[in-house]
C-alpha positions as CSV (number, residue, x, y, z in Angstrom):
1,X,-6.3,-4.1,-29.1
2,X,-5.9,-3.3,-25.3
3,X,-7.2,-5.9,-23.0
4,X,-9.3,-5.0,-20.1
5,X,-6.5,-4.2,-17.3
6,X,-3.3,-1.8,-18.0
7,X,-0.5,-3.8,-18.0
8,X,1.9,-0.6,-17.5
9,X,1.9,0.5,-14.2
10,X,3.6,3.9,-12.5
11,X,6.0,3.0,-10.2
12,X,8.1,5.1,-8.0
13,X,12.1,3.7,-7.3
14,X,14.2,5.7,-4.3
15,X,17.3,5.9,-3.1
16,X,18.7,3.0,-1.3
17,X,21.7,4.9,0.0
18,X,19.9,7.7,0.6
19,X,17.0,6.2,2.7
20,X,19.9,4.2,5.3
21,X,21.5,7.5,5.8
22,X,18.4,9.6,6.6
23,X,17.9,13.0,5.8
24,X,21.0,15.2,7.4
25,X,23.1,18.9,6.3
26,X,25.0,16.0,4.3
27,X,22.3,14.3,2.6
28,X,19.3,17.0,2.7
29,X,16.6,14.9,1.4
30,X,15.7,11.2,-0.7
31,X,16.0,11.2,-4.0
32,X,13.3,9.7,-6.1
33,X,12.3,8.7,-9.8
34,X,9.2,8.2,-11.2
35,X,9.0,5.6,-14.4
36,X,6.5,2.8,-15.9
37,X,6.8,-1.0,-15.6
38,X,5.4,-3.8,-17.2
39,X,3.8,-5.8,-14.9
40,X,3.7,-9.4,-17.0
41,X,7.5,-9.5,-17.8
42,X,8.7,-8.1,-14.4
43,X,6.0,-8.8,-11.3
44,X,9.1,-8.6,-8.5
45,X,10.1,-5.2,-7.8
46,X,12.1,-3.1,-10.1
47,X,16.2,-2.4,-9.1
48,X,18.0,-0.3,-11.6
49,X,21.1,2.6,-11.2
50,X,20.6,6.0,-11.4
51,X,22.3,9.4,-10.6
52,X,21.3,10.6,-7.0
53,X,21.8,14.1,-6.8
54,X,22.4,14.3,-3.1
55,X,24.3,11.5,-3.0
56,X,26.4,12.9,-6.0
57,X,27.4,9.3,-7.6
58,X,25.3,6.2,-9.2
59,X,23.3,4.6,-6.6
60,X,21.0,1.6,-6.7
61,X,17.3,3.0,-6.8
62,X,14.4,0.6,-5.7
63,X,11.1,0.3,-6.2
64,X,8.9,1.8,-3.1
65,X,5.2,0.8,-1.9
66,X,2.8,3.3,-3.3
């Protein structure tokens, strides 16, 4: 059984390389994923690699403020 708070939370990671460039013709906007965490195992915030379509390579995507 579930105890009273959710321990999966909605958490949204961006583009670091992305967000130090700022939005130009060469990089049109920020890339962003959306994904769950656990908060009990992992209460710093989440850092993983993903595919950044303006970016067009693997970049390191960080967890944002909601």
């Amino acid at each position: 059984m579930a105890k009273g708070k959710d321990v999966r939370v909605i958490v949204l990671l961006e583009c670091t390389s992305c967000v130090q460039n700022d939005a130009t013709k060469e990089f049109p906007g920020v890339s962003r994923y959306i994904t769950q965490k656990n908060q009990h195992n992992t209460p710093s915030r989440l850092e993983l690699k993903k595919y950044c379509c303006y970016c067009k390579k693997y970049t390191i995507y960080r967890e944002v403020k909601k």
